[in-house]
DODOLUM-408943 format. One record per residue (C-alpha): x, y, z; residue number from 0; chain; residue in one letter. Coordinates in nm, 2 decimals. Example, Ala and Ser with C-alpha at 12.3 -4.5 7.8 and 13.67 -1.06 7.14 Angstrom:
ATOM  x  y  z  i  ch  aa
ATOM  1.23  -0.45  0.78  0  A  A
ATOM  1.37  -0.11  0.71  1  A  S
***
This chain:
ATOM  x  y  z  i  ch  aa
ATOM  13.69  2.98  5.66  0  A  X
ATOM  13.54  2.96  5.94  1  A  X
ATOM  13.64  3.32  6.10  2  A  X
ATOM  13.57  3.46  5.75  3  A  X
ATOM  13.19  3.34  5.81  4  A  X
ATOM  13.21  3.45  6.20  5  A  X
ATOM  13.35  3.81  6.10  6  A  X
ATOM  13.07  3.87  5.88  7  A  X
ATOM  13.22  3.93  5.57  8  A  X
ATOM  13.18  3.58  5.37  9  A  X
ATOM  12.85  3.32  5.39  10  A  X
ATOM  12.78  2.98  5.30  11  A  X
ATOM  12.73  2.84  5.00  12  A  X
ATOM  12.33  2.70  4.99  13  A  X
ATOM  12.45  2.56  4.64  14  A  X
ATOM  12.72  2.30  4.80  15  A  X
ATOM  13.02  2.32  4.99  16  A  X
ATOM  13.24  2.61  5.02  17  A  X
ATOM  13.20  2.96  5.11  18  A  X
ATOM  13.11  3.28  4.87  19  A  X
ATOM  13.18  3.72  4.93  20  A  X
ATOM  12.92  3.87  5.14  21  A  X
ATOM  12.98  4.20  4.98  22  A  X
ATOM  13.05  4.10  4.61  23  A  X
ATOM  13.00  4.38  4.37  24  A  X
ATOM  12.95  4.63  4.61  25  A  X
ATOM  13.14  4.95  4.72  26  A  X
ATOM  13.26  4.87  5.05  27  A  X
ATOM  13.28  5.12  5.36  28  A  X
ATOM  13.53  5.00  5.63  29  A  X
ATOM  13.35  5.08  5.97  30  A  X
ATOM  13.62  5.11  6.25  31  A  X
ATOM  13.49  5.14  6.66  32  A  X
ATOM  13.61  5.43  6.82  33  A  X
ATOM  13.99  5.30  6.94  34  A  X
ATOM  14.04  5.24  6.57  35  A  X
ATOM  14.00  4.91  6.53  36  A  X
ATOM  13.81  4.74  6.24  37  A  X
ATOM  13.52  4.56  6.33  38  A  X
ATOM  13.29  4.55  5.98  39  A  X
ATOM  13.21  4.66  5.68  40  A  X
ATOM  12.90  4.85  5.50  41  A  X
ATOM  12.87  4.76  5.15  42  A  X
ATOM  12.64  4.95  4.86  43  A  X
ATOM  12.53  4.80  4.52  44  A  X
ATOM  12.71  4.93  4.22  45  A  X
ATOM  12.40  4.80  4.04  46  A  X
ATOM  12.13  5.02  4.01  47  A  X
ATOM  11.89  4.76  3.88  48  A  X
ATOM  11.99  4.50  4.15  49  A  X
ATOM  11.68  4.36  4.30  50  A  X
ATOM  11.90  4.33  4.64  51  A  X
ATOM  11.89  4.50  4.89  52  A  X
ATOM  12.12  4.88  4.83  53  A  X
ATOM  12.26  4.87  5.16  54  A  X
ATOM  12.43  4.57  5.38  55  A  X
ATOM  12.64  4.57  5.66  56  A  X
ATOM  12.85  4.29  5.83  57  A  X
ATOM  12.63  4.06  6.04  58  A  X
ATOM  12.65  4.06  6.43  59  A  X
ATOM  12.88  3.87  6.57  60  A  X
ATOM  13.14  3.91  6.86  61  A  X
ATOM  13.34  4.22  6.69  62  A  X
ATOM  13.05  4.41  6.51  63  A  X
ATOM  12.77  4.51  6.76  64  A  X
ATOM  12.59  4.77  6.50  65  A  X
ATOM  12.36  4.91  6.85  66  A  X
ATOM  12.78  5.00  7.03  67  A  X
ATOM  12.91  5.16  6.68  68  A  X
ATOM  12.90  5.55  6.56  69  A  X
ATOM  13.02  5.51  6.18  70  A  X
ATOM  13.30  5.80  6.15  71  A  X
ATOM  13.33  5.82  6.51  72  A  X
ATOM  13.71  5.71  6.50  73  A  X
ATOM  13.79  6.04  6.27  74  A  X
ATOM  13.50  6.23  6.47  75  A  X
ATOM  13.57  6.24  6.77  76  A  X
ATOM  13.81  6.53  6.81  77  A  X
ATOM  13.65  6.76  6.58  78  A  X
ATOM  13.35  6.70  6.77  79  A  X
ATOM  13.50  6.83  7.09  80  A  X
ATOM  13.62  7.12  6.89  81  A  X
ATOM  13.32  7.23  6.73  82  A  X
ATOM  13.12  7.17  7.09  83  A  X
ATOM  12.85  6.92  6.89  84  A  X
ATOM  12.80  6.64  6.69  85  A  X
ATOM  12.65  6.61  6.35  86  A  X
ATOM  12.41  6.29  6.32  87  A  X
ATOM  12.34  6.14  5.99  88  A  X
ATOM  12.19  5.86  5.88  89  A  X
ATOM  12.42  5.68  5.61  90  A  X
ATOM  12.73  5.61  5.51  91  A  X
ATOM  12.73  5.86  5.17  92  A  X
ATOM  12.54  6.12  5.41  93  A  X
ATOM  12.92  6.15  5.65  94  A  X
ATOM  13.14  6.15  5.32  95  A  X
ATOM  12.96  6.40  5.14  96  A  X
ATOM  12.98  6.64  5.45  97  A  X
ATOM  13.35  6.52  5.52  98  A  X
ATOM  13.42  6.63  5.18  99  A  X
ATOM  13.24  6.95  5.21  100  A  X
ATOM  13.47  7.02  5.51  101  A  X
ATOM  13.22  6.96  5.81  102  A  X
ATOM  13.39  6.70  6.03  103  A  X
ATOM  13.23  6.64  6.31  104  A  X
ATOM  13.00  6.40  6.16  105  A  X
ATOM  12.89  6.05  6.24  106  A  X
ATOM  12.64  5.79  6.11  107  A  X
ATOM  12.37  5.59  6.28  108  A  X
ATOM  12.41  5.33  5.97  109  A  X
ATOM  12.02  5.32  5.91  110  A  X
ATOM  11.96  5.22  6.26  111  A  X
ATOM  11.77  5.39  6.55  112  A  X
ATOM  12.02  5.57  6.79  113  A  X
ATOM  12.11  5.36  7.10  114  A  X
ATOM  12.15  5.36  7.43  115  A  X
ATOM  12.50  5.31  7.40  116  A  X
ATOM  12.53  5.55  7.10  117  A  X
ATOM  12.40  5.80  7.32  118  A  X
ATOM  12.69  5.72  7.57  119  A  X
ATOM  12.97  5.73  7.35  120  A  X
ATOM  12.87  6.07  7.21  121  A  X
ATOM  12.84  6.19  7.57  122  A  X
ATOM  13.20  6.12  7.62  123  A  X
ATOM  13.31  6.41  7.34  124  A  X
ATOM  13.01  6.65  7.36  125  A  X
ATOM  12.70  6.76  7.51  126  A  X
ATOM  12.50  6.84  7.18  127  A  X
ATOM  12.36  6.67  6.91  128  A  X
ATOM  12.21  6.80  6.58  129  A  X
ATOM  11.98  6.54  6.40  130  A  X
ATOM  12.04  6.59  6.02  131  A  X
ATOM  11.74  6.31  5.89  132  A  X
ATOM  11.37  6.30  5.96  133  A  X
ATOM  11.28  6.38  6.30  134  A  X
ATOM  10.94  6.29  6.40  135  A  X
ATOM  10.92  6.45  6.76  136  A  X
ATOM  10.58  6.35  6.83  137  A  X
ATOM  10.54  6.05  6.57  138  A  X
ATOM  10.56  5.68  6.60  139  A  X
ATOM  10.90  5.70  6.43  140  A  X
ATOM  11.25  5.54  6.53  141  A  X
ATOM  11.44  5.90  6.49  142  A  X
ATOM  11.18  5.93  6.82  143  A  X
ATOM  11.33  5.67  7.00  144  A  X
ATOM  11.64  5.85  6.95  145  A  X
ATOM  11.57  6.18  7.05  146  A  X
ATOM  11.41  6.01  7.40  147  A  X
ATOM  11.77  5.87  7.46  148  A  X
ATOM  11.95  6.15  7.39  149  A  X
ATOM  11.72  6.36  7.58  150  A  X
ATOM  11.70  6.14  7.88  151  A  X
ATOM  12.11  6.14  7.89  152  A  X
ATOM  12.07  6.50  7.93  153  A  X
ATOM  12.25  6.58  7.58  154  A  X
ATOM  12.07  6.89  7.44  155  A  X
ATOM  11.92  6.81  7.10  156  A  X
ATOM  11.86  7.05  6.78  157  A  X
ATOM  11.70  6.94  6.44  158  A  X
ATOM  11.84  7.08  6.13  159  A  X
ATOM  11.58  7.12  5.87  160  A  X
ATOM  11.73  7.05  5.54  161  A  X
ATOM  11.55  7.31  5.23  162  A  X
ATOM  11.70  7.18  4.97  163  A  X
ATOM  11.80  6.78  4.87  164  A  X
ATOM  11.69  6.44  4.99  165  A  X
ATOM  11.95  6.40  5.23  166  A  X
ATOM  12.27  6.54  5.34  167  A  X
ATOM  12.51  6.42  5.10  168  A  X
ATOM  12.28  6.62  4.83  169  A  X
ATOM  12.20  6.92  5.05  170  A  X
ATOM  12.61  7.00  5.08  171  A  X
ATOM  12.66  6.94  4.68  172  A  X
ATOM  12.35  7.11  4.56  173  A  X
ATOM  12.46  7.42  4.82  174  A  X
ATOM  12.70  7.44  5.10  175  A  X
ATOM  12.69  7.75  5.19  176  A  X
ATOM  12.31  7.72  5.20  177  A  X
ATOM  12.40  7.39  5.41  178  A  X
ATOM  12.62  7.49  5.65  179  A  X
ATOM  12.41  7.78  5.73  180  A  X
ATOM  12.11  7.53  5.77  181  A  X
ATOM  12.33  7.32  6.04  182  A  X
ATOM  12.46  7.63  6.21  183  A  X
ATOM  12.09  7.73  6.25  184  A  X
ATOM  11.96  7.43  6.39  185  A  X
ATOM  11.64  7.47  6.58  186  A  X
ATOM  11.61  7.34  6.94  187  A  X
ATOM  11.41  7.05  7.00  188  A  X
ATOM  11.12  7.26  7.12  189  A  X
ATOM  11.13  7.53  6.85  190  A  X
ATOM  11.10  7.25  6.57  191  A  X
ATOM  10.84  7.06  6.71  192  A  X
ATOM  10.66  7.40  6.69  193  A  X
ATOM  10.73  7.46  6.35  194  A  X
ATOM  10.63  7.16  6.16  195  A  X
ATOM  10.30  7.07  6.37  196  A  X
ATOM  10.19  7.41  6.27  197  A  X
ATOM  10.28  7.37  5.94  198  A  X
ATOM  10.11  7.02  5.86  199  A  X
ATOM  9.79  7.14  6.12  200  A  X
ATOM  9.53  7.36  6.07  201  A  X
ATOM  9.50  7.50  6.40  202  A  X
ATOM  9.19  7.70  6.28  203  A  X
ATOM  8.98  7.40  6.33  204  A  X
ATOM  8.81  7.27  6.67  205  A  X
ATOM  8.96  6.94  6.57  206  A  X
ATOM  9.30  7.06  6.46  207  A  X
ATOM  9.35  7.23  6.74  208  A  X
ATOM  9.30  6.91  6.93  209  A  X
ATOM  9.51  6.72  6.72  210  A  X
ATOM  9.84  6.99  6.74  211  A  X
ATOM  9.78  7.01  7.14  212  A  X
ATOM  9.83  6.61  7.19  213  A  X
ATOM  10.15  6.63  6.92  214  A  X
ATOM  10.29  6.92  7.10  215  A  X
ATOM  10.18  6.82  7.43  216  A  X
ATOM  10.37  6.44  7.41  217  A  X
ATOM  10.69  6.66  7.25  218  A  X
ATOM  10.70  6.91  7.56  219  A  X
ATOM  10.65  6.65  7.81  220  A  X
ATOM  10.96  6.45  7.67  221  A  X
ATOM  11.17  6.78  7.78  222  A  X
ATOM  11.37  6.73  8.06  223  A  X
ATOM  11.43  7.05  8.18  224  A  X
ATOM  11.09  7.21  8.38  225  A  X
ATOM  11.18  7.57  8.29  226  A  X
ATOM  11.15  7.46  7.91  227  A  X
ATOM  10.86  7.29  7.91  228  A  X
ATOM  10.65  7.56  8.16  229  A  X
ATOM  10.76  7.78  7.87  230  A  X
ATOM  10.64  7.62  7.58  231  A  X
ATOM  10.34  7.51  7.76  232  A  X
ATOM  10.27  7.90  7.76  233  A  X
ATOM  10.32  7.94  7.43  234  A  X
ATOM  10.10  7.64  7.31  235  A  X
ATOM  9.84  7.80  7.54  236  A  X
ATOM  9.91  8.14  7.35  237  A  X
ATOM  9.95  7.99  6.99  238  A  X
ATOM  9.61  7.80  7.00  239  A  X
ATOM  9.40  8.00  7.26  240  A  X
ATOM  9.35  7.73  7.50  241  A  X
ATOM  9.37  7.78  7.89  242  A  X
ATOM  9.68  7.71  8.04  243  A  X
ATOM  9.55  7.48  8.29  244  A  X
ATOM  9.33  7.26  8.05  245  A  X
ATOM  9.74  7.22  7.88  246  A  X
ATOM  9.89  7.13  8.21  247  A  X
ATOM  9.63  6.86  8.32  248  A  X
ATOM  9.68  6.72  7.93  249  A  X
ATOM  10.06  6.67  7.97  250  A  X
ATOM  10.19  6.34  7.98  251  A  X
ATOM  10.46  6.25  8.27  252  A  X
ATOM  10.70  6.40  8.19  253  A  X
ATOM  10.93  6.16  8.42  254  A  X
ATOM  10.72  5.83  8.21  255  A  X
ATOM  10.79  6.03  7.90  256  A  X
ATOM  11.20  6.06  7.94  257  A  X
ATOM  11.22  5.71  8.05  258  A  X
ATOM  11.53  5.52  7.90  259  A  X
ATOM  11.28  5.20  7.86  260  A  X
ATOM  11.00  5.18  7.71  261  A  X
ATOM  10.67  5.05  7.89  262  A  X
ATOM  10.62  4.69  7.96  263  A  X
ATOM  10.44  4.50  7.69  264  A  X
ATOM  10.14  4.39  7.95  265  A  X
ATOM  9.77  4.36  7.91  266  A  X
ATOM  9.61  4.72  7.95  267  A  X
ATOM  9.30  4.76  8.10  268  A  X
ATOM  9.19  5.00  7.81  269  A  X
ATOM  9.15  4.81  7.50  270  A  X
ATOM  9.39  4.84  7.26  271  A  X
ATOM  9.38  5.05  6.94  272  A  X
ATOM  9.26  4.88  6.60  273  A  X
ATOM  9.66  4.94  6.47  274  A  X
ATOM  9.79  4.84  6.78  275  A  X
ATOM  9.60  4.54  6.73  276  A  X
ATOM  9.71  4.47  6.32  277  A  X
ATOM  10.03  4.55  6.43  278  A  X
ATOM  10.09  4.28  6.67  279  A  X
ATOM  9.87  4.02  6.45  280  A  X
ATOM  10.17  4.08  6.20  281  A  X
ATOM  10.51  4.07  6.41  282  A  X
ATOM  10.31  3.72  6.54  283  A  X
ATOM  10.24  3.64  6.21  284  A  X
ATOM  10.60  3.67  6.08  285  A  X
ATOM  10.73  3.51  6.40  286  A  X
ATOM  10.56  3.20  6.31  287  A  X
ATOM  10.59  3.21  5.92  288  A  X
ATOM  10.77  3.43  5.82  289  A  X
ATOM  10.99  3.23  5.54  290  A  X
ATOM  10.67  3.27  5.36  291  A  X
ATOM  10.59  3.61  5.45  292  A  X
ATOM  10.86  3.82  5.47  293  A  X
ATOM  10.89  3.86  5.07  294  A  X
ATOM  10.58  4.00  5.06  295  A  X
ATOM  10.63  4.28  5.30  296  A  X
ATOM  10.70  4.51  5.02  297  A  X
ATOM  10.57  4.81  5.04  298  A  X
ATOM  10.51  4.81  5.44  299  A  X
ATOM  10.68  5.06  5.60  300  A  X
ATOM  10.73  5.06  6.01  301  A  X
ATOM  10.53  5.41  5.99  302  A  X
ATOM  10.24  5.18  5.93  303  A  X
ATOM  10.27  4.97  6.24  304  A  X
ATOM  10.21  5.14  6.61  305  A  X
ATOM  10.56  5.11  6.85  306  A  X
ATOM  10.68  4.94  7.01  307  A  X
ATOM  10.60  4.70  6.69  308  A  X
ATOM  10.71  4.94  6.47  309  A  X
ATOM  11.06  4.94  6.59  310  A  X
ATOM  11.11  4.57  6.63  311  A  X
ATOM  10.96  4.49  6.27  312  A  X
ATOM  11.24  4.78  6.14  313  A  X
ATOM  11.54  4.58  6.30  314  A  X
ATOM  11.36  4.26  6.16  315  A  X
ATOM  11.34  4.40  5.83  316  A  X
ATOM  11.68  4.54  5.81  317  A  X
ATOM  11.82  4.18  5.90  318  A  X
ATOM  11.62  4.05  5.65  319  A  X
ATOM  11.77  4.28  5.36  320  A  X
ATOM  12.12  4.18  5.45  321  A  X
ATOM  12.06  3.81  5.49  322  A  X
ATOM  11.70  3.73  5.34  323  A  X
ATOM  11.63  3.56  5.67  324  A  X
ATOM  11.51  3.64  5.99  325  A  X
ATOM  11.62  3.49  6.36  326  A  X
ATOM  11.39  3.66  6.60  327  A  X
ATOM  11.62  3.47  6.88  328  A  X
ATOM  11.93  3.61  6.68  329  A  X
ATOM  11.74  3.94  6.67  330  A  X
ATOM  11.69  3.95  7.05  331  A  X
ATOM  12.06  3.89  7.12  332  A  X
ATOM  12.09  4.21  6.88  333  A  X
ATOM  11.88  4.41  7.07  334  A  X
ATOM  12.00  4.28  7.44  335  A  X
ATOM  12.05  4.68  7.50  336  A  X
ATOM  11.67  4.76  7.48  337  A  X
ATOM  11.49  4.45  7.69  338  A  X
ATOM  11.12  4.60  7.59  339  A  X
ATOM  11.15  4.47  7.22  340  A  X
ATOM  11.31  4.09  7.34  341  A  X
ATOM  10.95  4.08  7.59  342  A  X
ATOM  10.78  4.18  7.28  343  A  X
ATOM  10.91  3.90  7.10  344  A  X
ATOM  10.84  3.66  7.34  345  A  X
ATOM  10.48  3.82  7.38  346  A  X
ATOM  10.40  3.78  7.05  347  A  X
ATOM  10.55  3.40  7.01  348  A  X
ATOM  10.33  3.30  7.26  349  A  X
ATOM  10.02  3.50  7.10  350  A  X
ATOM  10.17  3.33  6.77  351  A  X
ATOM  10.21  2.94  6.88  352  A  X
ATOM  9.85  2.98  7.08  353  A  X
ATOM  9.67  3.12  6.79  354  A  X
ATOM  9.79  3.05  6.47  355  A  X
ATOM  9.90  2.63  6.57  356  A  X
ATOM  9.65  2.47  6.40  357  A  X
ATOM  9.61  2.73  6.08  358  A  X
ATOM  9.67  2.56  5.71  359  A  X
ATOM  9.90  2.74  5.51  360  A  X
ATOM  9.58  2.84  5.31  361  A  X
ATOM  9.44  3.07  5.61  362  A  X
ATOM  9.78  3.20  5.73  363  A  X
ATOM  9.84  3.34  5.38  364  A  X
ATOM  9.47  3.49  5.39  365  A  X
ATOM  9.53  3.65  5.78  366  A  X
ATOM  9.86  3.76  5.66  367  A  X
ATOM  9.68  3.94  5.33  368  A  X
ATOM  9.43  4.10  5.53  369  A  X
ATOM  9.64  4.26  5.80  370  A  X
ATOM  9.91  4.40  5.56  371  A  X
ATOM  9.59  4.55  5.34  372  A  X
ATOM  9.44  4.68  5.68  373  A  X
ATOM  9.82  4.81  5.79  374  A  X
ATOM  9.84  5.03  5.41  375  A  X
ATOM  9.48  5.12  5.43  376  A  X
ATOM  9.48  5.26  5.73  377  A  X
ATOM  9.83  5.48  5.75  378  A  X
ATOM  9.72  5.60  5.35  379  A  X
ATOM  9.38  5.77  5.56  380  A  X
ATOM  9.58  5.93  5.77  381  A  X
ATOM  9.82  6.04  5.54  382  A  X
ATOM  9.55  6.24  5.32  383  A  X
ATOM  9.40  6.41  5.65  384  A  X
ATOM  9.72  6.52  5.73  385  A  X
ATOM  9.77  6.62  5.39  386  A  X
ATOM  9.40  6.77  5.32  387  A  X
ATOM  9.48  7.00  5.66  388  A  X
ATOM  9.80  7.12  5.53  389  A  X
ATOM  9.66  7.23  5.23  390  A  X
ATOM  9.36  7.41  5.36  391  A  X
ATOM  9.61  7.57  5.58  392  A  X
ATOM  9.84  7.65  5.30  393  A  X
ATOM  9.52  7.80  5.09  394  A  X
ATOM  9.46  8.04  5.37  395  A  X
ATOM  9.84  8.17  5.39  396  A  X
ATOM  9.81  8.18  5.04  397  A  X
ATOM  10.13  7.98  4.96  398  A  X
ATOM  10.09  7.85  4.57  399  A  X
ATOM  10.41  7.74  4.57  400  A  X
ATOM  10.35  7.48  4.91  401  A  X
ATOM  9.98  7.46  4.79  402  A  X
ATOM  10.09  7.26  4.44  403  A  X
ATOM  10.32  7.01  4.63  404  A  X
ATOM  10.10  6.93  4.90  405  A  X
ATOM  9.79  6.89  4.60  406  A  X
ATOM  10.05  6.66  4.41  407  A  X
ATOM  10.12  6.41  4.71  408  A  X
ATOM  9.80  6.43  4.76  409  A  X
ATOM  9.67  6.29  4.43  410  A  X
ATOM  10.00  6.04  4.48  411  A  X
ATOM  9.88  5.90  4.79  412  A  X
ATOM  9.48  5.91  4.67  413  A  X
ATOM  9.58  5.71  4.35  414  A  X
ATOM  9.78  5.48  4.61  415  A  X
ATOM  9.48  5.45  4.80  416  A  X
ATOM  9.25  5.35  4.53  417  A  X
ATOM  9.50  5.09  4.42  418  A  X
ATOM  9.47  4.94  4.76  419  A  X
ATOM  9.11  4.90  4.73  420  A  X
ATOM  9.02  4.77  4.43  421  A  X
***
C-alpha cells in the first residue's frame, strides 16, 4: 500500500482508512524515462463535464522527477538523431497525433516549462529544437524560460507557427501536408521574433516603435551568437528607422540575458513595478493561506503575474490541479534544478509571516480580492492596447479577414473588462 502511495499512482482515503486510484476514470499515458523504464503515468478525464482538473500526472517522488523527463523520448530518441532535430510539444495527445501522422521525432514537455535537464537530455541526440506551442520570445511566459535554456546550451532553436488548429494534434488531422510543411519551414529564433512583433505593433507610431525596439531588443540580446545578433540589430535599425547606435546602447547583456539562472530575488535599488509588486503580494498571500485561496484562483493566469512569480505560481498551480493542495516546501524540492524560484519562496514566506501575522481571516480574504482584481485588471489593459495596435495596423494593410478577428477578441476582452469592474 504503501509503495502504491510512494509511486504516485494511488492516495489516501480522507474518508477513513484505506487507499483509493489516483487516475480513476481517466485514460492513462504510461510515461517511460529515456532507458525504458517506467517511472509514471499521465492521466486525462474521460468526462467532459468533470469539474477536475483534465490533466494529472503521477506526483514526485523518488522515480518520477517531471523537471528529468521528455514524454516520448524512449521511442524518440533515434528518430531524432535521424531527422537531425527534435519536435517539442506540449502534451501528451499533441506527440500521439503527430506519431500517428508519421512524424516521430517528437517529445512532450507534459505542460511544464522546459528544463535544465530537458535541455541536456535533448543535447545528447541533437543540436536543434523546433518549438511546436506558444512561444513568447520577448514575453513574460514560461515557453521563454525555455527558449533561454536551450539557447544558453548552445542548441539552435526554430519556432513553428501553426496556421491552422489549436494545437498540434489538430493541426496534423485537419491538414498534414499543410503541417508538415509548417514544421519543415520553421522559422529561426530571430526570424519569428521579427514576425509576430511586427504583426501585433504598429510600428508607425512614436510609441510603437518604442514598444517593438524593447521586444526585439530583449529577443536579440538573448542570441548567443554575435554575428546574429549584429545582424538583426541592423535590420531593427532598418525596419523602424532608428540609428544603429541608439539600438546598440539599448541592448540588454547579452551575457545576463543567456544566463542559465535567473537573477537573484534581492532588493533593487529602483523601485519595483506596480505588477511586480501584486505579483509578489499574491505568491505571499497563498504561501500563508492558501487552503483558502487557492480555489479561488480561477480565472488567473501566470501571464498576469510578472516572472520570476509567474513561473513559480504555474508549478504551484499545476500541483494544485493534480492534488488540490499545495506544499511550497514540496514544491521547492520539485524545483531543486532552478534555485531562483526556492529563494523566491523563502523571500516571500518571510514577506508573508512579517506582514500578513496578525491579519483576521476577514482582511486576508479582502487583500487577497483586491490583488487578484488588480492582477485581471491590469493584464486585460494591456491586452486591448496590444490588440487596439494590431488592428490599426491591420486597417492600414488592409487585411478584412485579420481585421474581424482582432475586432472580435477585442470586444471579448472589453466585455471581460467591464465584467471586472462592475
Amino acid at each position: 500500500m504503501e509503495e502504491l502511495i510512494a509511486a504516485g499512482v494511488a492516495l489516501k482515503s480522507e474518508r477513513g482508512p484505506g487507499i483509493y486510484d489516483r487516475f480513476r476514470d481517466r485514460l492513462l499515458f504510461p510515461i517511460f524515462d529515456v532507458q525504458d523504464r517506467p517511472v509514471g503515468f499521465g492521466g486525462r478525464t474521460l468526462d467532459p463535464g468533470a469539474r477536475e482538473a483534465k490533466y494529472i500526472n503521477s506526483s514526485q517522488g523518488p522515480v518520477y522527477n517531471k523537471s528529468t523527463i521528455l514524454y516520448n523520448l524512449n521511442l524518440a530518441k533515434e528518430h531524432i538523431r535521424s531527422a537531425g532535430y527534435a519536435l517539442l510539444v506540449e502534451g501528451y495527445m499533441d506527440v500521439v497525433g503527430c506519431v500517428q501522422a508519421g512524424i516521430k521525432n517528437v517529445v512532450a514537455t507534459s505542460g511544464t516549462a522546459l528544463t535544465q535537464e530537458q535541455v541536456k537530455l535533448l543535447k545528447r541526440y541533437c543540436n536543434e529544437i523546433r518549438l511546436c506551442f506558444d512561444a513568447d520570445l520577448a514575453g513574460q511566459s514560461a515557453s521563454e524560460r525555455g527558449i533561454d535554456l536551450a539557447l544558453a546550451a548552445e542548441l539552435e532553436v526554430k519556432i513553428v507557427a501553426l496556421s491552422q488548429g489549436k494545437d498540434p494534434d489538430e493541426a496534423a488531422r485537419m491538414n498534414l501536408v499543410k503541417f508538415k510543411q509548417e514544421i519543415e519551414q520553421a522559422l529561426p529564433i530571430g526570424e519569428y521574433a521579427f514576425k509576430s512583433v511586427f504583426k501585433k505593433v504598429d510600428v508607425k507610431t512614436r510609441e510603437g516603435k518604442k514598444q517593438a525596439a524593447k521586444l526585439l531588443l530583449a529577443a536579440i540580446a538573448k542570441l548567443p551568437d554575435p554575428v546574429e545578433r549584429d545582424f538583426y540589430i541592423k535590420r531593427l535599425s532598418r525596419d523602424l528607422d532608428v540609428e544603429e547606435k541608439s539600438l546598440r546602447e539599448s541592448l540588454p547583456n547579452p551575457r545576463m540575458s543567456n544566463q542559465i539562472s535567473a537573477p537573484v530575488a534581492t532588493p533593487q535599488a529602483s523601485r519595483p513595478s506596480r505588477e511586480q509588486m501584486l505579483s509578489e503580494r499574491l505568491i505571499a498571500l497563498l504561501i500563508k493561506f492558501g487552503k483558502e485561496f487557492w480555489p479561488q484562483t480561477t480565472g488567473l493566469e501566470p501571464a498576469m503575474l510578472t516572472e520570476p512569480e509567474a513561473e513559480l505560481y504555474r508549478q504551484a498551480h499545476l500541483q494544485y490541479t493534480e492534488s488540490q493542495r499545495v506544499d511550497f516546501e514540496e514544491l521547492k524540492r520539485e524545483l531543486n534544478y532552478e534555485p531562483t524560484y526556492n529563494r523566491l519562496i523563502d523571500i516571500l514566506g518571510l514577506q508573508a509571516e512579517h506582514e500578513f501575522a496578525e491579519f483576521t481571516a476577514a482582511e486576508a480574504t479582502k487583500e487577497f480580492n483586491q490583488v487578484n482584481r488588480e492582477l485581471k485588471l491590469n493584464y486585460l489593459k494591456r491586452q486591448l492596447k496590444l490588440l487596439s495596435d494590431a488592428i490599426s495596423q491591420a486597417e492600414r494593410a488592409q487585411q478584412p479577414g485579420e481585421l474581424e478577428e482582432l475586432s472580435l477578441r477585442y470586444r471579448e476582452v472589453a466585455d471581460q473588462l467591464a465584467q471586472l469592474q462592475r
